[in-house]
NUDO-546203 format. One record per residue: residue in three letters; x, z, y of N, C-alpha, C, O in turn. Coordinates in steps of 0.1 Angstrom, whole numbers, plus 5000, padded with zeros to 4 digits. Layout:
ALAXZYXZYXZYXZY...
***
This chain:
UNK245972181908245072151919244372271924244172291936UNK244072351913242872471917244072591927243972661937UNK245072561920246272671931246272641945246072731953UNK246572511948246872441956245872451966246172461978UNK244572461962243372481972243272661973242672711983UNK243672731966243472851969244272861977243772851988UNK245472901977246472881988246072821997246072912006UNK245472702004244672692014243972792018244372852027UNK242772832014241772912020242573032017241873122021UNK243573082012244273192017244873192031244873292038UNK245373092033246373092044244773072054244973142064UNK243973032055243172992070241973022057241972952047UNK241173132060239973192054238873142058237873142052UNK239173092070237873032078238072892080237572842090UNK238572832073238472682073237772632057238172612046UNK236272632069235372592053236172482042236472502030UNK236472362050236572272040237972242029238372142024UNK238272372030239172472025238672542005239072541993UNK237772592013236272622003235672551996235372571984UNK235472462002234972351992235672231983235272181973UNK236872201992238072171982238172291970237972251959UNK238472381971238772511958237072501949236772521937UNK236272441960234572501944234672401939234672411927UNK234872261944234872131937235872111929235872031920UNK236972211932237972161918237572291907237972271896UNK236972371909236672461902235472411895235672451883UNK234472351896233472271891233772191885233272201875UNK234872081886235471981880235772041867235471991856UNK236372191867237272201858236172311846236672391838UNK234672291850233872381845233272521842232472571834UNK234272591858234172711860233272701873233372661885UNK232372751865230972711876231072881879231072901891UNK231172971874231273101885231873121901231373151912UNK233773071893234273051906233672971914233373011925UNK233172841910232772711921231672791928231172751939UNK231272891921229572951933230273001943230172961955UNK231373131939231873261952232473091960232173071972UNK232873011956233672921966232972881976232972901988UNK231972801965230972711976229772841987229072801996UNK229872941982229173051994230173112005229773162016UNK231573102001232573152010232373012024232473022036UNK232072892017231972772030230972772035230972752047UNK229272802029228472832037227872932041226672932045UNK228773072041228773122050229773112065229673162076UNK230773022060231473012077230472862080230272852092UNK230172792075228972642078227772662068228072652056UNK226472702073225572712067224872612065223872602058UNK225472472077224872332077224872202069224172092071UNK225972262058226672092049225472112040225272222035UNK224772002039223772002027224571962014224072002003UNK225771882013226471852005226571961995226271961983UNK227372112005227472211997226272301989226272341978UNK225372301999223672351995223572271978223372331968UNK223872151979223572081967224372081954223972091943UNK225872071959226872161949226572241942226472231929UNK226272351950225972511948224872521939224772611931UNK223972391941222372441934222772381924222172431914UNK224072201919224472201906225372331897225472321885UNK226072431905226672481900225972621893226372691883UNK224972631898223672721896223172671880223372741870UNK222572551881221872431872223072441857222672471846UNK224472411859225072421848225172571842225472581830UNK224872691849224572811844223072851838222872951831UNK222472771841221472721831220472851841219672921836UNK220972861857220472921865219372881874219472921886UNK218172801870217472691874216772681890216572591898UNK216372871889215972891901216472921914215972901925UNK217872981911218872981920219272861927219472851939UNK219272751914219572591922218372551930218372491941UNK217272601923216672501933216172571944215172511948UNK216372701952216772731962218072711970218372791979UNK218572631968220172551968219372421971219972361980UNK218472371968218172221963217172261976216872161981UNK216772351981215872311992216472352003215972312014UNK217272422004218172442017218872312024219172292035UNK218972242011219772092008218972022023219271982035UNK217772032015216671922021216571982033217171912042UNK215972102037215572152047216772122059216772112071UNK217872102048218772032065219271902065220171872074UNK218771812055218871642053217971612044218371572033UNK216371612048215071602045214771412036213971372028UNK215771332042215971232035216671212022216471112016UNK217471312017218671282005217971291998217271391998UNK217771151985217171131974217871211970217171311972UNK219071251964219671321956219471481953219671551943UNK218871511969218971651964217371661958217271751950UNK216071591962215171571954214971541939214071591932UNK216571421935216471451923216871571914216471611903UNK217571601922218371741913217171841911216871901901UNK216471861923215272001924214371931913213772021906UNK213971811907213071731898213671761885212971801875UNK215271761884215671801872215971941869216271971857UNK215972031880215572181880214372151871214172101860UNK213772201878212072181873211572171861210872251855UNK212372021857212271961847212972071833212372081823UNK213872111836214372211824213972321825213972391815UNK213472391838212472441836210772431831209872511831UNK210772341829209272261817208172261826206972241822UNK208572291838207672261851207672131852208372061859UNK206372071843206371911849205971831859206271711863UNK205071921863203871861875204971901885204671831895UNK205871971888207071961901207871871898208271771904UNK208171911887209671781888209171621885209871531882UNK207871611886207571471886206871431900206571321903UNK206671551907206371591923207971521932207971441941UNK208871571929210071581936210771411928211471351935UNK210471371917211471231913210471201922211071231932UNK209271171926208671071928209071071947209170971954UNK209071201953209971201961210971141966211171071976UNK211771171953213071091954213270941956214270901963UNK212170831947211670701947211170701962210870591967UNK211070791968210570741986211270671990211270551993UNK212870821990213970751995214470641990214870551998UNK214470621977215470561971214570481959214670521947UNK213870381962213270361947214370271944214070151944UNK215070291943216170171934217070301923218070281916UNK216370391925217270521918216770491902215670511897UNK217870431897217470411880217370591873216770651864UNK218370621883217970781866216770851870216270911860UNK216070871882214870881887213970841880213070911876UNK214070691875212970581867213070691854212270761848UNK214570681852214070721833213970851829213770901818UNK214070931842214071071844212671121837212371181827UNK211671031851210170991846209670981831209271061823UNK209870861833209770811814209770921807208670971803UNK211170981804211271111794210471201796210271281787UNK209671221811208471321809207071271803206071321797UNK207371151808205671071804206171101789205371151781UNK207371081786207471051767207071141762206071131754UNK208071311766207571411760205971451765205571571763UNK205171371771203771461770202871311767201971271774UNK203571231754203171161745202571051758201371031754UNK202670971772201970901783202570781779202970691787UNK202670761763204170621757203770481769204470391769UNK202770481776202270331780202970361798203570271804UNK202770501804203170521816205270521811206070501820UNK205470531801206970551799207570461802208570451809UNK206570341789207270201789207670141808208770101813UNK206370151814206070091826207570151831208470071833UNK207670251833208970321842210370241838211070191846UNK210570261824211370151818211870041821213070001822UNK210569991821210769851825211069831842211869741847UNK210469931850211069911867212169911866212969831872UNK212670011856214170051862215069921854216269911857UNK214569851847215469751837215369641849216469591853UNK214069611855213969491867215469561877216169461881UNK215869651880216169731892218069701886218969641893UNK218269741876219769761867219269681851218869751842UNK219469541850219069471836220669511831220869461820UNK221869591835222869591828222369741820223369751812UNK221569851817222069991822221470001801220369971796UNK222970051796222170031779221570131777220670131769UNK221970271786221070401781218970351782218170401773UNK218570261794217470241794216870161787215670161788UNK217670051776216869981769216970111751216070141743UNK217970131751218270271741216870341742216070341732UNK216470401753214770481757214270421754213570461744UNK214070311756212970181757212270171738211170171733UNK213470161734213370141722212670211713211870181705UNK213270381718212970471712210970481712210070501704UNK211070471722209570511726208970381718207770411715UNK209370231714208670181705209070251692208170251684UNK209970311689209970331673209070451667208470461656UNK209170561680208070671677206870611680206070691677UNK206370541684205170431678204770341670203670281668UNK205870331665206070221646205770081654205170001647UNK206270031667206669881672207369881666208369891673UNK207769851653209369821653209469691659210369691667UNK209069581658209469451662210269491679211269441684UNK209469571685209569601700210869661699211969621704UNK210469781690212269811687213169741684213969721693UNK213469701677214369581672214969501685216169521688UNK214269421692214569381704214969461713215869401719UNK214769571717215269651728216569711724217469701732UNK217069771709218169801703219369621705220469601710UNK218569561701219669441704220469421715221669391715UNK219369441727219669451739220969531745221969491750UNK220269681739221469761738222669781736223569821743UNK222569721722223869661715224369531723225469491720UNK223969511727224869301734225669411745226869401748UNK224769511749225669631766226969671757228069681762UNK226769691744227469811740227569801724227069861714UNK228469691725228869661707229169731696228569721685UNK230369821700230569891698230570091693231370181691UNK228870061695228370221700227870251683226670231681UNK228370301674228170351661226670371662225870331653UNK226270451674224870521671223970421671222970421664UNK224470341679222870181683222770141674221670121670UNK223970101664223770031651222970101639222070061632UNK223870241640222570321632221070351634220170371626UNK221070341647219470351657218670231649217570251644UNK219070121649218470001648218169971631217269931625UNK219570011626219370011609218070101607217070041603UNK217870241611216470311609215570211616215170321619UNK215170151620214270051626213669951616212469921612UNK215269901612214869801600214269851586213469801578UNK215170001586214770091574213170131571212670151560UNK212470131585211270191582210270081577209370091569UNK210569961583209769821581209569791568208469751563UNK210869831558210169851544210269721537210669721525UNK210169631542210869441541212169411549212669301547UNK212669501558213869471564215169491556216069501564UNK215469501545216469621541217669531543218869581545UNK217569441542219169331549219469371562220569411564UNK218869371571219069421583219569561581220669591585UNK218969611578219269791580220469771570221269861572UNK220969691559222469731558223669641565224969641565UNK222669581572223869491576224469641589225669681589UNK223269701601223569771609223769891604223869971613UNK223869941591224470061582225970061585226570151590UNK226269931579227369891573228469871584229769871583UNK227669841596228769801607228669991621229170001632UNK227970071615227370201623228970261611229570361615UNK229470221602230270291595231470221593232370271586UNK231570091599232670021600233370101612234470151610UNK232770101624232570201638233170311636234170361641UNK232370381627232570541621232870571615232570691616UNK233570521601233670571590233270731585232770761574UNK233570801595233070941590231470951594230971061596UNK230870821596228870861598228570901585228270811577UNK228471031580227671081571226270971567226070901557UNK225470991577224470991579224270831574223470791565UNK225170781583225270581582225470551565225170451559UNK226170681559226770641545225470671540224970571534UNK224670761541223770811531222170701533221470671523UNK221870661547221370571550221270441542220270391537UNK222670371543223570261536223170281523222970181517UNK222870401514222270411502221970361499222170251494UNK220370461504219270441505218770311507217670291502UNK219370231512218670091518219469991506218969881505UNK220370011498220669971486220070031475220269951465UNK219570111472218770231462217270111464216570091454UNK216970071471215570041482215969861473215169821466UNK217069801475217169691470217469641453217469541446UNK217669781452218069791433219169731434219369621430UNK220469821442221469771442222469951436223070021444UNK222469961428222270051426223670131428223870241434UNK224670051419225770091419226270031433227470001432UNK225970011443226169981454226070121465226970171472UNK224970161463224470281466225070421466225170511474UNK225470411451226270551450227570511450228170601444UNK228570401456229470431466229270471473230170541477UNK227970461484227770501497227670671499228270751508UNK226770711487226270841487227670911481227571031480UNK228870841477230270921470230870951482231171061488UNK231070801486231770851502231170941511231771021517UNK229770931513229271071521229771181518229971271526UNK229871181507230071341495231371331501231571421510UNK232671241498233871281507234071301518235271341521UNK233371301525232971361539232171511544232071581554UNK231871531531230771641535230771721518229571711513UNK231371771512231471841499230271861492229971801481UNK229371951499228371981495226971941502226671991513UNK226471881498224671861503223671801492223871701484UNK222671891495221971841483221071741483220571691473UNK220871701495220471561496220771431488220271351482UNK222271481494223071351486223071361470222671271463UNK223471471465223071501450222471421447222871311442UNK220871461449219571361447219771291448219871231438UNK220271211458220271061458221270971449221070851447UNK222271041444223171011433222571001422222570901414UNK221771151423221271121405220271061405219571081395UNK219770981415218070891411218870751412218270661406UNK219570731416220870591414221070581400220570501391UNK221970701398222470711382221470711370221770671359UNK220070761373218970741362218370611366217570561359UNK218770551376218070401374218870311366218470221360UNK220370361365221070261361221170341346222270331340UNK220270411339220370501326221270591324221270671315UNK222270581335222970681328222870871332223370941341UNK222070871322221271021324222071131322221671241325UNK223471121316224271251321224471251329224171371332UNK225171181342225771181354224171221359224071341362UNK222971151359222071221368221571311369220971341380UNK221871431353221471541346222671661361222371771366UNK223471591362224971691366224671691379225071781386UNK223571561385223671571398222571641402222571731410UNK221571591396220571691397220671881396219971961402UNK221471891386221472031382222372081398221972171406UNK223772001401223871991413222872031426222972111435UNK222371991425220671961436219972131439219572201448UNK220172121424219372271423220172411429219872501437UNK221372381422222472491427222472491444222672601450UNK222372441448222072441465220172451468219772541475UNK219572381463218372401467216872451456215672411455UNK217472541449216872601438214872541433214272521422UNK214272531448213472531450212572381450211472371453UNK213572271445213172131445212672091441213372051431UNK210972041441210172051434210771921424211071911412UNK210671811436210871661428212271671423212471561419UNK213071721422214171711413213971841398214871841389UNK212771921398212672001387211471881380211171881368UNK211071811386210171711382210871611375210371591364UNK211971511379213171451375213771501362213571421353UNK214371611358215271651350213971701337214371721325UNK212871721341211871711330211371631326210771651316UNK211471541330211171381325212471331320212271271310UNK213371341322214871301313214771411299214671381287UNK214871491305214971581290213771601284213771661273UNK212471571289211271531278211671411269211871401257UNK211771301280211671151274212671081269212470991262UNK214371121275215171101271215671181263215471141252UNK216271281263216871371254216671391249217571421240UNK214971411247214271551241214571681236214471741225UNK215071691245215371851250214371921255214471971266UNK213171941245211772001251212272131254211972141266UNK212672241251212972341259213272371272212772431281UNK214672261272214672241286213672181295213272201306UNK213372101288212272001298210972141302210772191313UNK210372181290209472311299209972411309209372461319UNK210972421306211572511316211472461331211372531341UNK211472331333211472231347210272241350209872291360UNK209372181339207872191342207372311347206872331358UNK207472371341206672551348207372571357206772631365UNK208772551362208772511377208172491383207772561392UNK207772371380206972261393205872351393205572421403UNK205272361382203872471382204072521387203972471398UNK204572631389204772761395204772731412203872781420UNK205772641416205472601424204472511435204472501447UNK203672451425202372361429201672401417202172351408UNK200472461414199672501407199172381402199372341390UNK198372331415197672231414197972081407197072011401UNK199072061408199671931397199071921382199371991372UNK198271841382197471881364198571811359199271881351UNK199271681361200171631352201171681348201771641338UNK201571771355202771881350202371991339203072051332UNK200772001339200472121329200471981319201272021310UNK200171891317199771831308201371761300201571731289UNK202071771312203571721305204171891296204571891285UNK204171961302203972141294203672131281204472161272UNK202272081280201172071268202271961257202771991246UNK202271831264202871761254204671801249205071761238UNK205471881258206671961251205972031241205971981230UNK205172141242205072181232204372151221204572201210UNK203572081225203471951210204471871206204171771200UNK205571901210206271821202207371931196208171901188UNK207272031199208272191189206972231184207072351180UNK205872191184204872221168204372351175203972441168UNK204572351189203472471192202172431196201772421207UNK201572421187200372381193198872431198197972381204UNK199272591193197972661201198572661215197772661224UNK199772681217200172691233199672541240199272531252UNK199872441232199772281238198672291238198372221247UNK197172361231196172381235195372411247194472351252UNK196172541249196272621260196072581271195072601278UNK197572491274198372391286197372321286196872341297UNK196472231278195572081282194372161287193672121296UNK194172271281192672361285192772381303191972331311UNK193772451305194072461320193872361326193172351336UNK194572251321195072111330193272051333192972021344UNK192472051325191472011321190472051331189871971338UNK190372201333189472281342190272271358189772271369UNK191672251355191772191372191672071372191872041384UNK191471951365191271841367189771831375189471781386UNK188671921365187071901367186871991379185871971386UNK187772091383187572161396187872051412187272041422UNK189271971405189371881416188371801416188071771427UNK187371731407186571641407184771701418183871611419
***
């Protein structure tokens, strides 16, 4: 196609719409360089198509050229002073430029022409969202849901903006919504399982929408390790670390999932596998406080492997001073290998930061 238009404006150089057949297939095909020399080769022989002015100013905008476009975005106007479109585009210039007080100057512009413009509505919103206006967001939301009740990306926002406010109930309902548009969308289901997840009494829900975010996806990392957790959460234990195995076959190494293996596997006692996973944990993230906290509590109370277990402890110390129960778990290893002026020591310290904290 892109030959075929060049060869046009080869053969007749001055037949703009020549030019703009070659920038629009060149745009199409994500070569926004060529699509600029194109769309300036047409208005310089027609400096009047606002069509192209607005091209030019998207082809600008995908070079992440913001100000260029929106000198493109007003040439637009300045010669079709009505086109909502090229209003919105100069609003979403703006907008990525973090200029908010313009680009909520120019959508609202655009709502002159065109208040039935739904991406205008949620354009809005996401600025009210990001400068925390969650009550001006909802409102925009909801215009645009009156305007397009089919549109799932707006009840998806909708939602969101209840869940970063802990509505979950509000959430819950607007994800459903979403989901009835769009059954099939892995992410909504996982969106809404964290919904159920955070409520803390939901945990049926959040596996039921785990479980179907990974029926969808089988490779959702995220949905597997979620799906755990929300069985880890029900004392379902060996439920759980299928979830967190299959992650692991998906993704080799993370130490996340580790942890969450081995706090599975020490619920269900079996403290070598949690020992392996944990020490796992560490090999990637050396620095973990609550898993040097974990593996000292197994080899204090289980093993008694007080060597090792201090060795965890003065971890955690070292790393949080302040923890008196870790000097005091210190104190009692070494009362139990019969060192006891050191177990002295350890309770003395723990003691004077206890009365300091007090």
């Amino acid at each position: 196609m892109i030959e075929r238009y060049k060869k046009s404006a080869e053969l007749d150089p001055n037949d703009a719409d020549a030019w703009i057949n070659l920038a629009d297939a060149y745009y199409d095909e994500n070569e926004y360089k060529a699509a600029i020399e194109a769309y300036q080769r047409a208005i310089d022989i027609n400096p009047y198509f606002p069509e192209v002015w607005n091209n030019l100013g998207l082809s600008y905008s995908m070079l992440r050229q913001f100000k260029e476009a929106i000198k493109c975005y007003q040439k637009s106007i300045e010669i079709e002073p009505d086109d909502a479109i090229a209003y919105y585009n100069m609003g979403f210039a703006y907008e990525d430029l973090k200029d908010y007080d313009n680009a909520l100057k120019y959508y609202k512009i655009a709502l002159e022409y065109e208040p039935s413009y739904t991406d205008v509505w949620n354009n809005i919103a996401l600025i009210y969202r990001e400068n925390e206006q969650y009550n001006e967001a909802i409102k925009c939301y909801k215009k645009a849901l009156k305007i397009n009740p089919d549109e799932q990306l707006l009840y998806n926002n909708l939602a969101i903006i209840y869940y970063d406010n802990q509505n979950y109930d509000e959430a819950i309902k607007y994800y459903n919504k979403a989901i009835d548009l769009d059954p099939n969308n892995a992410e909504l289901w996982f969106d809404l399982g964290d919904v159920a997840y955070e409520q803390s009494d939901n945990y049926d829900l959040a596996i039921k929408c785990y479980k179907k975010a990974t029926e969808l996806n089988p490779t959702f990392i995220e949905a597997w390790n979620n799906l755990g957790l929300s069985y880890t959460f029900t004392e379902e234990f060996e439920q759980s670390i299928k979830c967190y195995e299959k992650a692991l076959d998906l993704q080799e190494e993370d130490a996340v999932l580790y942890e969450n293996l081995a706090f599975s596997y020490s619920a269900l006692n079996d403290y070598d596998k949690a020992i392996l996973y944990y020490q796992n944990t560490l090999r990637m993230d050396p620095d973990n406080i609550n898993t040097h906290k974990k593996l000292g509590i197994i080899f204090c109370d289980v093993k008694n492997n007080y060597d090792e277990a201090i060795i965890h402890f003065d971890k955690v110390i070292s790393l949080d001073p302040s923890d008196v129960d870790y000097w005091e778990s210190v104190a009692r290893c070494h009362e139990k290998l019969g060192n006891f002026e050191k177990a002295k020591e350890w309770i003395e310290i723990g003691s004077r930061l206890k009365a300091n904290d007090i």
